[in-house]
N, C-alpha and C positions, 0 to 999 in steps of 0.2 A: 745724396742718394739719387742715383739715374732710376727713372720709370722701369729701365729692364732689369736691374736687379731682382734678384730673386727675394724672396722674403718667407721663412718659414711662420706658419699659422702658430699659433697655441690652441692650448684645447677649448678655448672659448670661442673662437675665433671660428675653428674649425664644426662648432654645435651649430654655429651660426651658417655657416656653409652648406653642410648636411641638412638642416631646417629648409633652407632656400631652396634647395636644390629638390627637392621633395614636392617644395612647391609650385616649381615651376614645371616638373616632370605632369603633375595633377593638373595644370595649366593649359598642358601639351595635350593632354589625356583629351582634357573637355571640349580642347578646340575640334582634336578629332571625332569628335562625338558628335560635334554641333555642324561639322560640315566633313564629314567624310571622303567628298570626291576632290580632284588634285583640282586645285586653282593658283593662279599668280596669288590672289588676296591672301591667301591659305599658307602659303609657301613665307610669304612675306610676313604675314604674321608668327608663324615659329622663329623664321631666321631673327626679326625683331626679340622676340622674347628670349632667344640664345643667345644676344648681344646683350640684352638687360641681365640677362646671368654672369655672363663674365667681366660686365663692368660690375655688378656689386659683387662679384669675388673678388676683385682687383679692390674696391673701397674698403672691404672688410679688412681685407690682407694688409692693406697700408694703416688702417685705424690704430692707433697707441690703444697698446694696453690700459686697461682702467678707464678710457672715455666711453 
């Protein structure tokens, strides 16, 4: 299996997705809460936190069924 293969979710897979993704949106929320004006630091911490998103969508996606 190549890393670019495509991989379709299951519906487990996909709860686990939808959960995360909630969570990091809530993430997103507080950080703009807690520092509203634009900064490098600011910036750098969403783009960090939208790369922890898509690598654990990418770990979900590859995880075998039933582990």
């Amino acid at each position: 299996m190549s890393r670019f293969d495509y991989i379709k979710m299951n519906e487990e897979q996909l709860a686990h997705v939808d959960f995360f993704r909630k969570s990091f949106a809530k993430m997103e929320q507080n950080i703009e809460a807690a520092v509203p004006e634009a900064s490098r630091e600011k910036s750098l911490s969403i783009t960090a936190l939208e790369e922890a998103s898509l690598w654990l969508n990418k770990a979900i996606s590859r995880r075998k069924v039933g582990e």
